[in-house]
Kinemage of the C-alpha trace (Angstrom):
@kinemage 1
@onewidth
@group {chain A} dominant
@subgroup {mainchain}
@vectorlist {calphas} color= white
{ca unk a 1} P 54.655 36.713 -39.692
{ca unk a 2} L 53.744 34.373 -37.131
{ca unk a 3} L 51.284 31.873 -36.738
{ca unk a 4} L 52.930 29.688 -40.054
{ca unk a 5} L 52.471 26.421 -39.222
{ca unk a 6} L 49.485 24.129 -39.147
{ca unk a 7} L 50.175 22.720 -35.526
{ca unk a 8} L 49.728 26.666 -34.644
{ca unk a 9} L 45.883 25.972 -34.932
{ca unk a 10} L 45.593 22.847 -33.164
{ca unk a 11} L 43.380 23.012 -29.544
{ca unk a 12} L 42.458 20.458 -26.959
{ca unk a 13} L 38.616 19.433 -27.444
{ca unk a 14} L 37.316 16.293 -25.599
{ca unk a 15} L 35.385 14.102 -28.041
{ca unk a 16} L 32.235 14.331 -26.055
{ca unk a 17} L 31.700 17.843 -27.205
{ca unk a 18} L 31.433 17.182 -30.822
{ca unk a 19} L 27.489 17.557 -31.370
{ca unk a 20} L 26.012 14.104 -33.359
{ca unk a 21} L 22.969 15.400 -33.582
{ca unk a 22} L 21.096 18.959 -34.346
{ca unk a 23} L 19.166 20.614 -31.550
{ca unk a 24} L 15.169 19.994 -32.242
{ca unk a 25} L 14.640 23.660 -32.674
{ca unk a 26} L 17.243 25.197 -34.476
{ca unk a 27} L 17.631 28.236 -33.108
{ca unk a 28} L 18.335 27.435 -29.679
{ca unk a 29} L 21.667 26.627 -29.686
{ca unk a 30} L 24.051 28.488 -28.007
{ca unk a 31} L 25.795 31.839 -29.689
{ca unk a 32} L 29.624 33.233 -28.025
{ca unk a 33} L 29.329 36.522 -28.959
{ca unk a 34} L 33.032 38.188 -30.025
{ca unk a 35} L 33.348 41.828 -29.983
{ca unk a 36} L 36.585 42.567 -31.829
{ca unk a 37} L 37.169 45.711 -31.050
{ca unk a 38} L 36.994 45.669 -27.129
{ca unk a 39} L 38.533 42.256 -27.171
{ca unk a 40} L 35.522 40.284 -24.981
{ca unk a 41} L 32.915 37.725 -25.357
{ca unk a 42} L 29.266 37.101 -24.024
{ca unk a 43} L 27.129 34.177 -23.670
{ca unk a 44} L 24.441 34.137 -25.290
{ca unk a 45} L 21.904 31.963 -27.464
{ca unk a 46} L 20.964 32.143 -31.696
{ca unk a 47} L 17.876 33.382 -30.952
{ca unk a 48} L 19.555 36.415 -29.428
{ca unk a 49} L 21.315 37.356 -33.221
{ca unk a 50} L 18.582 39.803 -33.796
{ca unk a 51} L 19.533 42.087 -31.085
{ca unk a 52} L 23.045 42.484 -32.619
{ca unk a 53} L 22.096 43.708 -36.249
{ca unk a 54} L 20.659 46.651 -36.491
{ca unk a 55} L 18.638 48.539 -39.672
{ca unk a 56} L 20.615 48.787 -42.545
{ca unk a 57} L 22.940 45.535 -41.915
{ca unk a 58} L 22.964 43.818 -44.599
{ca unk a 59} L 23.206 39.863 -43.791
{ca unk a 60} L 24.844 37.582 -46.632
{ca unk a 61} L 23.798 33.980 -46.294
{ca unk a 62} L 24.935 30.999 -48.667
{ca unk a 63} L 22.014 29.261 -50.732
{ca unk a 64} L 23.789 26.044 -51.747
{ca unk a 65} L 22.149 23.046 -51.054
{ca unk a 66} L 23.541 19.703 -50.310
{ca unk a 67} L 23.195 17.007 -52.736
{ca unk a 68} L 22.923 13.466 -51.959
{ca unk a 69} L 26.674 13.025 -53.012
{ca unk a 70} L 28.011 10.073 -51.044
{ca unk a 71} L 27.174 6.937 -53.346
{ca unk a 72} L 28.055 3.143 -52.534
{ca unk a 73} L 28.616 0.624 -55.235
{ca unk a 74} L 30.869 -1.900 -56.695
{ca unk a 75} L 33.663 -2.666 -59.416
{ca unk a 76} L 32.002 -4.264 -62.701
{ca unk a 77} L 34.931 -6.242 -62.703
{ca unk a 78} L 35.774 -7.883 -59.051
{ca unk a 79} L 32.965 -6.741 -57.011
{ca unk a 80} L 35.684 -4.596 -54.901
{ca unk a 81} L 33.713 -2.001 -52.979
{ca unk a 82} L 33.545 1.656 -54.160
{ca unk a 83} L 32.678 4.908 -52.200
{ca unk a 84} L 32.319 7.933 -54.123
{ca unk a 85} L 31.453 11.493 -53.250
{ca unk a 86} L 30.773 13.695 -56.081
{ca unk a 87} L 32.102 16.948 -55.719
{ca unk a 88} L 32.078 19.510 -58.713
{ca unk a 89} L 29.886 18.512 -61.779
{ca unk a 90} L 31.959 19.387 -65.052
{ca unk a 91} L 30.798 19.005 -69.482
{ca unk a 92} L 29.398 15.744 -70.479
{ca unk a 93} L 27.865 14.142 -66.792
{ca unk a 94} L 31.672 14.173 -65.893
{ca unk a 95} L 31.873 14.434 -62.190
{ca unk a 96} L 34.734 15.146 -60.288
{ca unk a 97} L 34.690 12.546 -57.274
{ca unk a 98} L 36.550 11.615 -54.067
{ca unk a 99} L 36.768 7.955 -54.242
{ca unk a 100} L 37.362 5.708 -51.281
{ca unk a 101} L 38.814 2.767 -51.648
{ca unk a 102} L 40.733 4.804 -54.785
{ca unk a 103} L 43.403 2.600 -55.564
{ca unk a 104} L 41.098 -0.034 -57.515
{ca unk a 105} L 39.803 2.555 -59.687
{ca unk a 106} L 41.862 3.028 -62.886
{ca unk a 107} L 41.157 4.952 -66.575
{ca unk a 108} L 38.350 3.187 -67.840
{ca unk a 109} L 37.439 1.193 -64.975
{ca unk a 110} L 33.226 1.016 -64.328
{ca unk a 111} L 31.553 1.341 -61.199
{ca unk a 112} L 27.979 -0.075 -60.630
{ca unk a 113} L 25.234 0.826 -58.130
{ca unk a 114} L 22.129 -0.426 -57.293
{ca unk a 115} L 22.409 -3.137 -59.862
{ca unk a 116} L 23.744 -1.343 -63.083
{ca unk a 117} L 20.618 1.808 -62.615
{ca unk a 118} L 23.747 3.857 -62.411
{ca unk a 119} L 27.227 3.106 -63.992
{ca unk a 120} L 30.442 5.290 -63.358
{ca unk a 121} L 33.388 5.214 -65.991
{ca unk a 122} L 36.730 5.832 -64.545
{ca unk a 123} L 37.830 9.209 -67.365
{ca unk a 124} L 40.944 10.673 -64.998
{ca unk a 125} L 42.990 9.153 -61.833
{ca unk a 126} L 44.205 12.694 -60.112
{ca unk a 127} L 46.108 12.623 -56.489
{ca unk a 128} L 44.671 12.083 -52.898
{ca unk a 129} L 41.877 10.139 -54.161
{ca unk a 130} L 40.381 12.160 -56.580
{ca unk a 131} L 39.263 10.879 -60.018
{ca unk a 132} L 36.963 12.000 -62.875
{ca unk a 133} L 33.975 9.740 -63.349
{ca unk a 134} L 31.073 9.763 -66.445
{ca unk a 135} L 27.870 8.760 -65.345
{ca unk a 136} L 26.091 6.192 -67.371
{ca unk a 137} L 22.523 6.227 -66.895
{ca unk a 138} L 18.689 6.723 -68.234
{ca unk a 139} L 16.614 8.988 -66.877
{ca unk a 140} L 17.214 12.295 -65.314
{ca unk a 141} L 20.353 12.107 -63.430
{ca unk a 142} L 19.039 14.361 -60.010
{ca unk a 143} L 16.263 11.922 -59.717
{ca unk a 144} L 18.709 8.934 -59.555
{ca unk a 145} L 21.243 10.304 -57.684
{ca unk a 146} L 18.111 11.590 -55.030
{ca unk a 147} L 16.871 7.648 -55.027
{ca unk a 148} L 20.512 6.307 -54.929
{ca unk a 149} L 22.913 8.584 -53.230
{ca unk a 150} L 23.087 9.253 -49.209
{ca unk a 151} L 23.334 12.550 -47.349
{ca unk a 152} L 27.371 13.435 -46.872
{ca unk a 153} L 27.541 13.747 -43.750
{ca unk a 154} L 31.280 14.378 -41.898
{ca unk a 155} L 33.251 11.891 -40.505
{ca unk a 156} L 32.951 12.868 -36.850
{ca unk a 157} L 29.111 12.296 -36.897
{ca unk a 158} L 28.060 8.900 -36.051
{ca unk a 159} L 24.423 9.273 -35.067
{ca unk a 160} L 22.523 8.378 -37.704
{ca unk a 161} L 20.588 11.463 -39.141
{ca unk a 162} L 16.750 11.086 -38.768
{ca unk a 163} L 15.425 13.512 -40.964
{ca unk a 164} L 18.158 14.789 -43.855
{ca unk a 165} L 16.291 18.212 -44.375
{ca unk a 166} L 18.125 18.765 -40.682
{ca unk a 167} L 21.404 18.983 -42.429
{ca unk a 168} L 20.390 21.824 -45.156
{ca unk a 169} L 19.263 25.377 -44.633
{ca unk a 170} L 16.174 26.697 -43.872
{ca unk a 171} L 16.967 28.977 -47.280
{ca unk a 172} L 19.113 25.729 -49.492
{ca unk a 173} L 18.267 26.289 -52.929
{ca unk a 174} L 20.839 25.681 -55.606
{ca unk a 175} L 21.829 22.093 -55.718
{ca unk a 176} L 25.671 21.384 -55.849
{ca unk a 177} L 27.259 20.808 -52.613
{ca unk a 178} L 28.932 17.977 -51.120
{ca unk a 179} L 28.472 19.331 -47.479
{ca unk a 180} L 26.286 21.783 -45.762
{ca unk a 181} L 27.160 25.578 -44.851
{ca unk a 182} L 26.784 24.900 -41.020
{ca unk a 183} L 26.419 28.523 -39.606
{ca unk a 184} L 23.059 28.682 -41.595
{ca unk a 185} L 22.249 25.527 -39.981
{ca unk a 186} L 20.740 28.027 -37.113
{ca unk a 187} L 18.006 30.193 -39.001
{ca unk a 188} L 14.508 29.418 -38.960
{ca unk a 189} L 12.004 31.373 -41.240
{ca unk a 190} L 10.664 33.412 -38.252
{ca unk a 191} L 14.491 34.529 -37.150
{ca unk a 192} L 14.804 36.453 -40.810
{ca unk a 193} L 11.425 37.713 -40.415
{ca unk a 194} L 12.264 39.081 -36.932
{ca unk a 195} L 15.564 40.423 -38.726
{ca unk a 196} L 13.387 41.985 -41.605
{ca unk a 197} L 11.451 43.653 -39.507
{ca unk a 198} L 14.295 45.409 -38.055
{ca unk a 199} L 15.467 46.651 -41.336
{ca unk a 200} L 18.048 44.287 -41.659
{ca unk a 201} L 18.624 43.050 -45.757
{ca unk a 202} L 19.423 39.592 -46.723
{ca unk a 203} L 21.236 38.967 -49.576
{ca unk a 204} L 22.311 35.607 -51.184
{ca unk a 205} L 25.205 34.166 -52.677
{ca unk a 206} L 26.328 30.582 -53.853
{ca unk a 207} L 29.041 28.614 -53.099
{ca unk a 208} L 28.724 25.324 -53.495
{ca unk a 209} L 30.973 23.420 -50.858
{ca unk a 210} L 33.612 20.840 -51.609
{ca unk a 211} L 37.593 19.788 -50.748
{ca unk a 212} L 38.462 23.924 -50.394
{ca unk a 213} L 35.954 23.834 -47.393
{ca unk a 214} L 36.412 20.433 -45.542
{ca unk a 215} L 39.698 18.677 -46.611
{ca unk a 216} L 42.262 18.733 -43.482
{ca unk a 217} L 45.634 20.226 -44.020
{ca unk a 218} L 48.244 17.705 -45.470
{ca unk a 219} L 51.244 20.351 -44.850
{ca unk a 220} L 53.115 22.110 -41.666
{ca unk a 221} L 54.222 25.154 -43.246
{ca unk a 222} L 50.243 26.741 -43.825
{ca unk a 223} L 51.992 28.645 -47.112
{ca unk a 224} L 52.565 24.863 -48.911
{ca unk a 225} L 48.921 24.477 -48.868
{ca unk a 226} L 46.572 24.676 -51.750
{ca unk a 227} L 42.613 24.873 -51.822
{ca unk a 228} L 40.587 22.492 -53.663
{ca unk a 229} L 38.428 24.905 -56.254
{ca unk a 230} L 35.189 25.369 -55.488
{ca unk a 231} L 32.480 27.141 -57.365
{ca unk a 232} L 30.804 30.188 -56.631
{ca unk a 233} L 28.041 32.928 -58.823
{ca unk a 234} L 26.866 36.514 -57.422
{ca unk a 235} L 23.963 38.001 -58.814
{ca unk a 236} L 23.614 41.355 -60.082
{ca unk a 237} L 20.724 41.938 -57.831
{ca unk a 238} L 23.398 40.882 -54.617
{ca unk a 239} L 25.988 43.005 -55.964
{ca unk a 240} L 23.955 45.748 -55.996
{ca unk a 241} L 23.050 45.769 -52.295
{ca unk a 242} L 26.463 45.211 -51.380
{ca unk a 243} L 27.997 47.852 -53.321
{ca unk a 244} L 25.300 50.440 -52.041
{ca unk a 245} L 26.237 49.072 -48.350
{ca unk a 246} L 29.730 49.728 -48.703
{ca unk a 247} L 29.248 53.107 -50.488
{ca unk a 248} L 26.911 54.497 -47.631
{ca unk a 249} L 28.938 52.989 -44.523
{ca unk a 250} L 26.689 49.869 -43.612
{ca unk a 251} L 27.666 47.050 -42.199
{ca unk a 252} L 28.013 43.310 -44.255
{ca unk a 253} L 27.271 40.450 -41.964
{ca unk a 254} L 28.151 36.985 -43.306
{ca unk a 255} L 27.167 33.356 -42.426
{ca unk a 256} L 29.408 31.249 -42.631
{ca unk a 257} L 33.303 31.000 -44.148
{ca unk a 258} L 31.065 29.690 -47.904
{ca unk a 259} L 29.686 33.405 -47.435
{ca unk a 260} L 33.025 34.842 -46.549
{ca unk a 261} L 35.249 33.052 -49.190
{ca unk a 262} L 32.675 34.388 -51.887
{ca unk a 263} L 32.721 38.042 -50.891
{ca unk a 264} L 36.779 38.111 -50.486
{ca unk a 265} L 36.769 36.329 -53.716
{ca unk a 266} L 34.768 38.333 -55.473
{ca unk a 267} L 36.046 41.778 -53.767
{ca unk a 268} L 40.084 40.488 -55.155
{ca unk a 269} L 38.780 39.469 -58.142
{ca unk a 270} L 36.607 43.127 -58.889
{ca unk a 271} L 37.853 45.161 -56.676
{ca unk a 272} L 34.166 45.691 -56.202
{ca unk a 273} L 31.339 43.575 -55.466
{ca unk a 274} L 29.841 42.148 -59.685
{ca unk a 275} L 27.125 39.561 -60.878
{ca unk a 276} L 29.614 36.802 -61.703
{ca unk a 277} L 30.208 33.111 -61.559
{ca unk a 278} L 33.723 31.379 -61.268
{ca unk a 279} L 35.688 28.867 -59.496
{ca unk a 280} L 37.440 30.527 -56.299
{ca unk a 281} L 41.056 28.485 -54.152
{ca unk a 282} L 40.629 31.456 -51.798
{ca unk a 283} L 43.078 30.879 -48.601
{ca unk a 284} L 42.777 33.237 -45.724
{ca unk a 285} L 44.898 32.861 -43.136
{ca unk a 286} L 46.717 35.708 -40.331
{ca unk a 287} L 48.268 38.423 -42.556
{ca unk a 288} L 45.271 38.347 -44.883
{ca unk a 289} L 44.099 41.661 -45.684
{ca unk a 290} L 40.478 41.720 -45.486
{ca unk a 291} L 38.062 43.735 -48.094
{ca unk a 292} L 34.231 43.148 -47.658
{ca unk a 293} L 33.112 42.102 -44.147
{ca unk a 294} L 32.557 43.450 -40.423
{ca unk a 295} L 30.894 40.601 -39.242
{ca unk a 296} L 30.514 37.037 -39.257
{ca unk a 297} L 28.213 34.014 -37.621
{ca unk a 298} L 30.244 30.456 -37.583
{ca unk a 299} L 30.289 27.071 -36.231
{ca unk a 300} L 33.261 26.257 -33.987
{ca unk a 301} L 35.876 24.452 -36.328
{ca unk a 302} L 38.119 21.436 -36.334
{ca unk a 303} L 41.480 21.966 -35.145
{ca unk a 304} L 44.103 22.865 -37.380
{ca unk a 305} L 41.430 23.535 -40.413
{ca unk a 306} L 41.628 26.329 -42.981
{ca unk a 307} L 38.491 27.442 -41.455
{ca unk a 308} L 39.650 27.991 -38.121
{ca unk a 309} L 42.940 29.999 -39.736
{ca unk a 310} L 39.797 32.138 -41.098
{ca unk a 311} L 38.385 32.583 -37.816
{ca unk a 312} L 41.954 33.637 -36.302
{ca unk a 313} L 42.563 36.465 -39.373
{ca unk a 314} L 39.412 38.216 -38.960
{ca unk a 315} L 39.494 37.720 -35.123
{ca unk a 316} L 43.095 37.651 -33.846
{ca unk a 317} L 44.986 34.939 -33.230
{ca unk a 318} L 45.215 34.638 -29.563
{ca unk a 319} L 41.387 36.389 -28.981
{ca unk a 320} L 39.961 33.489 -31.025
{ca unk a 321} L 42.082 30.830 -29.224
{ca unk a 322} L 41.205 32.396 -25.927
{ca unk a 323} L 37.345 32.313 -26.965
{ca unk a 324} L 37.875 29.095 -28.303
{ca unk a 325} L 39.109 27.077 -24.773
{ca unk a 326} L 36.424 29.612 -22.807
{ca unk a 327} L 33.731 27.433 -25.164
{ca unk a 328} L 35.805 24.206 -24.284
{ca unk a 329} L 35.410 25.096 -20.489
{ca unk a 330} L 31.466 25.841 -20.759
{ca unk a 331} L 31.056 23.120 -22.535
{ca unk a 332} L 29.767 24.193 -26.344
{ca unk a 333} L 28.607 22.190 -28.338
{ca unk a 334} L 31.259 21.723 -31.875
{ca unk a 335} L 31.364 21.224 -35.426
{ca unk a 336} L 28.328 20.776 -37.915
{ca unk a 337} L 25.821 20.316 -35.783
{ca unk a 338} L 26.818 22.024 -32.474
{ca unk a 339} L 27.230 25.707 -31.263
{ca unk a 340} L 27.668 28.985 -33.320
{ca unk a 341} L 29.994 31.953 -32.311
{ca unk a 342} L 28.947 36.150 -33.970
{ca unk a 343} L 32.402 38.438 -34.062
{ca unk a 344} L 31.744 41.682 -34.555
{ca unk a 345} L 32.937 44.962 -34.576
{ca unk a 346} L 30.492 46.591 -31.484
């Protein structure tokens, strides 16, 4: 197969074109439309999306929303600085975390914030900065963390982030992620109306996003690598319009790789689409054979990212690198707050 290695993904992308802050109105940012089968792309805008689905679609959108998971404090002991983001809640307030800072933080040693109003306990050291941390606290633990913690936003921003509602969906509703499902970043309430209208059904699952989604590739050869787990649930009420779309020859739309992983997890899990919950390390990469999908809305992605190895199986390698250096040359806007791109299969 080719395509194996990580540096297969990488692209040139001048820094200025990495968007630090959202558009004002979300739905006019700018939409490279990818037809698959013909092998070309169109300009266009968001706003335009409705003119691509047609009645009977059925568009699958990702209802996570982010938590404030990034939380600053300090070692009881020295007073060394601690940065955690939480990342999967487990039994017993036990939180899986990605500590910065990690090497000061041992079994059993206690992190404070904001004065001792919340305490973390050190309960596992894992690799690559990851450890297992008990929260100590009184009170209701979503209200703290919403006073205390700070919106997670990626590395490559710097802008400070006026309004944090900017960096959730329209449609967030099931607390639990430690970053935001970008290509829903787009929709407005009156874009799914419009959609509605034409017959088009939306359908939501969760995924809540964590390390699977946004960690960067730590190997060449793209087989070495493994996904962080990240938790995902289908309802029966989902299931049911997806299984009746695929039975009767509709089409499943998804936003966003969240959307995607959940489907293709699902789909290999069932061989059908079922109300279930579970924790999915779903890679895909070239060579993956694809179940559930014949279209897809996405942000443009970092280079040499699992999610831009998504992009290239369900596009083609060298049609999503050529789309991908057109958006370079017209200037797109990239990343969490930037552009969006539609492939589909017309």
């Amino acid at each position: 197969m080719k395509y194996t290695k990580t540096s297969d993904f990488d692209y040139e992308l001048p820094k200025e074109l990495i968007a630090q802050t959202p558009l004002k109105d979300r739905t006019a940012s700018r939409m490279l439309v990818l037809h698959r089968n013909t092998k070309t792309y169109e300009d266009r805008h968001f706003y335009d999306i409705v003119s691509y689905l047609r009645e009977g679609d059925v568009l699958v959108r990702n209802n996570t929303r982010v938590i404030p998971a990034r939380l600053f404090g300090t070692k009881e002991e020295t007073g060394a600085h601690v940065e955690l983001l939480l990342l999967r809640q487990e039994e017993n307030d036990i939180w899986e975390c990605l500590a910065g800072n990690a090497k000061v933080i041992k079994p059993g040693t206690v992190v404070s914030f904001h004065d001792g109003r919340l305490l973390a306990r050190c309960t596992e050291v894992g690799e690559k900065g990851l450890r297992k941390m008990q929260m100590l606290y009184d009170g209701i633990f979503n209200e703290i963390l919403d006073e205390l913690g700070n919106v997670p936003l990626p590395p490559y921003i710097r802008e400070k982030l006026d309004d944090p509602e900017r960096y959730q969906t329209v449609y967030a509703k099931v607390r639990g992620s430690a970053a935001a499902p970008t290509a829903g970043l787009h929709f407005t309430p009156e874009t799914f109306a419009a959609l509605k209208e034409k017959g088009v059904i939306i359908a939501d699952v969760t995924l809540h996003v964590g390390l699977g989604t946004f960690r960067p590739m730590d190997t060449e050869n793209i087989a070495e690598h493994e996904m962080h787990a990240e938790v995902y649930e289908m309802s029966q009420e989902t299931a049911d319009i997806l299984n009746q779309a695929k039975a009767e020859g509709r089409r499943i739309f998804a936003v966003g790789t969240t959307s995607v992983r959940t489907l293709e997890s699902v789909w290999n899990r069932f061989g059908e689409f079922r109300a279930c919950s579970g924790e999915t390390r779903l890679f895909i990469y070239p060579g993956y054979e694809w179940h559930t999908i014949d279209g897809m809305l996405t942000n443009f992605h970092l280079p040499k990212s699992t999610l831009i190895m998504m992009i290239a199986s369900f596009a083609g390698y060298d049609f999503t690198f050529e789309a991908y250096r057109h958006a370079v040359e017209e200037k797109y806007r990239f990343f969490s707050f930037g552009d969006c791109m539609l492939i589909t299969d017309e």
